[in-house]
Backbone as a printed PyTorch tensor [residue, N CA C, xyz], in Angstrom:
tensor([[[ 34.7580, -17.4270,  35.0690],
         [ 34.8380, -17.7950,  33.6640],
         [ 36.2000, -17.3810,  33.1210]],

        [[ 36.8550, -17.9590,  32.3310],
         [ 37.8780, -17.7820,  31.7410],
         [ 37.8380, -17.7980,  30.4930]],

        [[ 38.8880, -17.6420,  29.8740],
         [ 38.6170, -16.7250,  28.1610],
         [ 38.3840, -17.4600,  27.3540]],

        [[ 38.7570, -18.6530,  28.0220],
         [ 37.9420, -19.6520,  26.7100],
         [ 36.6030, -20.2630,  26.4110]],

        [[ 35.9930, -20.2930,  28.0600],
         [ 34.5630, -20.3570,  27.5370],
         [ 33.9930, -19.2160,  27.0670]],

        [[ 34.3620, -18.2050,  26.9290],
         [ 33.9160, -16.3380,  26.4330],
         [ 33.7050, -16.6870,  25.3200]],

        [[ 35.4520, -17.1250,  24.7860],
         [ 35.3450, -16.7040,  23.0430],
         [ 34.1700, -18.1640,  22.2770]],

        [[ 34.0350, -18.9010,  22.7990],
         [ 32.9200, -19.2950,  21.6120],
         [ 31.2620, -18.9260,  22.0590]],

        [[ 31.1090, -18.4330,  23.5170],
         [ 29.8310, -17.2010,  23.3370],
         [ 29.3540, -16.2010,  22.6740]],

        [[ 30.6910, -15.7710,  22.9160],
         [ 31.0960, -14.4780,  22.2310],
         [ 30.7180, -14.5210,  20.6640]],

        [[ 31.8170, -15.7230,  20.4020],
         [ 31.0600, -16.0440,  18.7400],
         [ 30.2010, -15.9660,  18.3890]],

        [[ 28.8940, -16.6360,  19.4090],
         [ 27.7200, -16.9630,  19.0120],
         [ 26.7870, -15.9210,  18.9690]],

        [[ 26.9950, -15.0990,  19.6740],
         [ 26.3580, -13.6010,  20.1520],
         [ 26.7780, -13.1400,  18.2930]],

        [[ 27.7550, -12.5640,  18.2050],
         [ 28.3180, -11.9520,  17.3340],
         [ 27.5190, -12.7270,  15.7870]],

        [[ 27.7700, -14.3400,  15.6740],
         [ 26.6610, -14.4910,  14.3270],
         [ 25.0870, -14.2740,  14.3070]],

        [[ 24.8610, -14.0920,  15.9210],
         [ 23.4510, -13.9110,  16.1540],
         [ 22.7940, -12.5700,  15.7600]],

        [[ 24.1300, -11.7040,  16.0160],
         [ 23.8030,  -9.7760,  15.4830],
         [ 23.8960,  -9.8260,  14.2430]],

        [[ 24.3080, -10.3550,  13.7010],
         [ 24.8200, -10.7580,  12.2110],
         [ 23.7320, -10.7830,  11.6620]],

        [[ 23.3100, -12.2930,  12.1040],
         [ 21.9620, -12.9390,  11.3440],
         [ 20.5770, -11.9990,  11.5120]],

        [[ 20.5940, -11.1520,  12.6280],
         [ 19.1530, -10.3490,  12.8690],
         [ 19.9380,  -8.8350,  12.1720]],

        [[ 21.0540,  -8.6560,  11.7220],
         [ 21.0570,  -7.4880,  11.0400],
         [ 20.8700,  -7.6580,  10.2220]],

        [[ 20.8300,  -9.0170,   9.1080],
         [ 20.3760,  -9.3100,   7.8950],
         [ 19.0220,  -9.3120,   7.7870]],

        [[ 17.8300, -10.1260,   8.8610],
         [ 17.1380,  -9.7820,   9.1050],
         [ 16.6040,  -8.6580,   8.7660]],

        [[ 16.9510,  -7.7270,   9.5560],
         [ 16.0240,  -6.5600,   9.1520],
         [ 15.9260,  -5.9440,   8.3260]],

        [[ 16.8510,  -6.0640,   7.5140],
         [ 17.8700,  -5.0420,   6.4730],
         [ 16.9360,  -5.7310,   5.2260]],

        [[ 16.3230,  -7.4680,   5.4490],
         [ 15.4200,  -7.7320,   4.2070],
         [ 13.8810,  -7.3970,   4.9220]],

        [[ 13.4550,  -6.9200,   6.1470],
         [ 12.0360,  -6.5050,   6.8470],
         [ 11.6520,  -4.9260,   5.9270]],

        [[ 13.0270,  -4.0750,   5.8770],
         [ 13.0450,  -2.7450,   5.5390],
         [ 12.8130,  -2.8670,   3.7250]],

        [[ 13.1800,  -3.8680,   3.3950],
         [ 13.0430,  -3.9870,   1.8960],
         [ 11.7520,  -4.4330,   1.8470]],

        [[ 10.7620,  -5.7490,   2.8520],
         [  9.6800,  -5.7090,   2.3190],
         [  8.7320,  -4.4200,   2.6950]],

        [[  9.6170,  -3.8520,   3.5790],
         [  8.2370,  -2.8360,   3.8550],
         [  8.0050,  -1.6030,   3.0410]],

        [[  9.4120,  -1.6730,   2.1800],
         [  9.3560,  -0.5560,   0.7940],
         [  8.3180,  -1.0470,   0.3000]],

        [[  8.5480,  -2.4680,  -0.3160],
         [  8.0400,  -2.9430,  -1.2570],
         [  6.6550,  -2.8290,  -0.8900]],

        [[  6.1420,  -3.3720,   0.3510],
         [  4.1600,  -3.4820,   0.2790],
         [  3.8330,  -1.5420,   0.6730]],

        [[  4.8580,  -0.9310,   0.8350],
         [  4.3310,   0.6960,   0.8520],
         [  3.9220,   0.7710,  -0.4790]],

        [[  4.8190,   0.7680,  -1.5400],
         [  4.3380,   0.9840,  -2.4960],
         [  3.5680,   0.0140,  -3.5420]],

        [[  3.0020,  -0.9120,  -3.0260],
         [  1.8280,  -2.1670,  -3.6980],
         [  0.6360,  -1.4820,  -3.1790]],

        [[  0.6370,  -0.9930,  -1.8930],
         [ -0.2790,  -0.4350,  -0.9860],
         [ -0.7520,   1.0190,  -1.6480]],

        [[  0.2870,   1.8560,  -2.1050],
         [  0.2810,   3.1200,  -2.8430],
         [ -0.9490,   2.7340,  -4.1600]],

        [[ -0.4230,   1.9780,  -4.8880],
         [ -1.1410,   1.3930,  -6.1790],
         [ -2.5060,   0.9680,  -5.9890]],

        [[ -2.5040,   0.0680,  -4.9750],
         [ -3.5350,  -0.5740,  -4.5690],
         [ -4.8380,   1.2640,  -3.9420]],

        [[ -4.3850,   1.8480,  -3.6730],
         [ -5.0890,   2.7380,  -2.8810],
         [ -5.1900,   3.7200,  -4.2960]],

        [[ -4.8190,   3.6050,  -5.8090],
         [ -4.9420,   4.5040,  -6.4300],
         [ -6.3960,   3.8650,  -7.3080]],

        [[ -5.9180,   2.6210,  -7.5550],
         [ -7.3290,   1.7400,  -8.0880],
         [ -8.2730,   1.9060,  -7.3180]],

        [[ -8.1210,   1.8050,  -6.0160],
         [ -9.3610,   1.8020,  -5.3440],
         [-10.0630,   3.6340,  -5.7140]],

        [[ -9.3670,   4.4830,  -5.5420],
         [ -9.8020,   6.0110,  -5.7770],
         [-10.2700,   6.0600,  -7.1620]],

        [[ -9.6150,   5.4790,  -8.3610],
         [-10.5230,   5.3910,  -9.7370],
         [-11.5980,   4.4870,  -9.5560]],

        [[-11.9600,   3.7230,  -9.0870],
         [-12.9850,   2.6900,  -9.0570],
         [-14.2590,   3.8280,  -8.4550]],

        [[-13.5840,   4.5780,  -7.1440],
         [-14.5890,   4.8970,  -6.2500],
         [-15.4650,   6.2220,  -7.0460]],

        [[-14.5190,   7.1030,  -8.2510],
         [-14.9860,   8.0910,  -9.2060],
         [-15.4200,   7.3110, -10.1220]],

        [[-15.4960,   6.3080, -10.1130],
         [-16.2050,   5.8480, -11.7230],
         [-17.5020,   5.7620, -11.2570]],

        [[-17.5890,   4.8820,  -9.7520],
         [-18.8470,   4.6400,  -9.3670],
         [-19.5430,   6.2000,  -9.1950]],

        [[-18.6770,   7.1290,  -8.4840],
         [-19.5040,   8.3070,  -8.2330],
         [-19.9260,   8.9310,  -9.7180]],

        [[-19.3990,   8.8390, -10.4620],
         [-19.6120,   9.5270, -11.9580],
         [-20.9540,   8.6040, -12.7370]],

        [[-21.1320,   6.8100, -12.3620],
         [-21.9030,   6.4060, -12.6450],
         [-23.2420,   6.4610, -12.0090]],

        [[-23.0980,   7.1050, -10.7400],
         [-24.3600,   7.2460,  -9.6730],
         [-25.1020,   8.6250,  -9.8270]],

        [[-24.0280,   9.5520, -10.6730],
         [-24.6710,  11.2090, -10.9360],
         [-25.3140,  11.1340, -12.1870]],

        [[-24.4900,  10.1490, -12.7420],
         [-25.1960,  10.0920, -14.4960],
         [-27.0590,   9.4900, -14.4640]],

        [[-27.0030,   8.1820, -13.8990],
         [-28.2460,   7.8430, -13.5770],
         [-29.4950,   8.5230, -12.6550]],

        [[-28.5850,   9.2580, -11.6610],
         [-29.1430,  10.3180, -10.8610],
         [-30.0290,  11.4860, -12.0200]],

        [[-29.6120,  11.7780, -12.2840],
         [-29.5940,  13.2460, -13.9880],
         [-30.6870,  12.3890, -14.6570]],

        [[-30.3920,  11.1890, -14.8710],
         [-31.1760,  10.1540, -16.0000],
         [-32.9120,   9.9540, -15.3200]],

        [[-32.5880,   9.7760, -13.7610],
         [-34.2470,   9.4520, -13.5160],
         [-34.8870,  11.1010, -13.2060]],

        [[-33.8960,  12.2630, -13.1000],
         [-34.4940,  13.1830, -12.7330],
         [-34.6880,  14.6250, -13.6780]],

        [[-34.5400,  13.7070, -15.2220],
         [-34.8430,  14.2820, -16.7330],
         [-33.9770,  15.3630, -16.7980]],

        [[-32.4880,  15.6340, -15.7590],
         [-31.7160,  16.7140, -16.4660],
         [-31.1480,  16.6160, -17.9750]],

        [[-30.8230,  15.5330, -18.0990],
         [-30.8860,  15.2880, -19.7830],
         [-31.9880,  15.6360, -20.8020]],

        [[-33.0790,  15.4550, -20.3170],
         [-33.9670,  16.8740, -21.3630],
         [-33.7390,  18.0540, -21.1430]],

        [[-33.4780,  18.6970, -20.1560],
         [-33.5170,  20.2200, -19.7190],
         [-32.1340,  20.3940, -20.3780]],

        [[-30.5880,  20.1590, -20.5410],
         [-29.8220,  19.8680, -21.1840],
         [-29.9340,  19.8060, -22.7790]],

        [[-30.7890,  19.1860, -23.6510],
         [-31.3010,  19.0020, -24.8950],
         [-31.9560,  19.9340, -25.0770]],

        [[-32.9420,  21.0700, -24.1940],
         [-33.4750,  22.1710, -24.0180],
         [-32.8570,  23.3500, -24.5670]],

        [[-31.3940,  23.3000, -23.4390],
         [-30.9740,  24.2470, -23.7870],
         [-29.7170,  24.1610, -24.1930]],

        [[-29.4650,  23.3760, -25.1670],
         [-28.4640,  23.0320, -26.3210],
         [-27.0050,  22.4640, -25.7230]],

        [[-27.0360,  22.3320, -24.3270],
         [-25.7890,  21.7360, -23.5740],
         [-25.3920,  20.2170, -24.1280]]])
């Protein structure tokens, strides 16, 4: 091979590192981005999961008359 079929390989190699360093450089930006959608997403889910637990103790208390014993004793 001689230098002239090199240099337009060569080229091609070289826009090819190019194009996959851009590549990644926008992979690393989406993967900020769904870390922290994912962050959010996992904080709703933890208030949802205390509302339900706070709504399952309240009714719990409700069929098992701690709310009179409570009214009892002035709580």
């Amino acid at each position: 091979m001689d230098n002239e079929e090199i240099k337009p390989r060569l080229d091609r190699l070289t826009w090819r590192v190019d194009s996959h360093t851009d590549q990644i450089s926008k992979l690393h930006e989406q993967t900020n981005d769904l870390k922290s959608e994912l962050c959010l997403i996992n904080k709703s889910l933890l208030q949802i999961k205390w509302i339900a637990v706070g709504g399952a103790v309240v009714i719990l208390g409700q069929s098992l008359g701690v709310t009179s014993i409570m009214k009892l004793l002035g709580v």
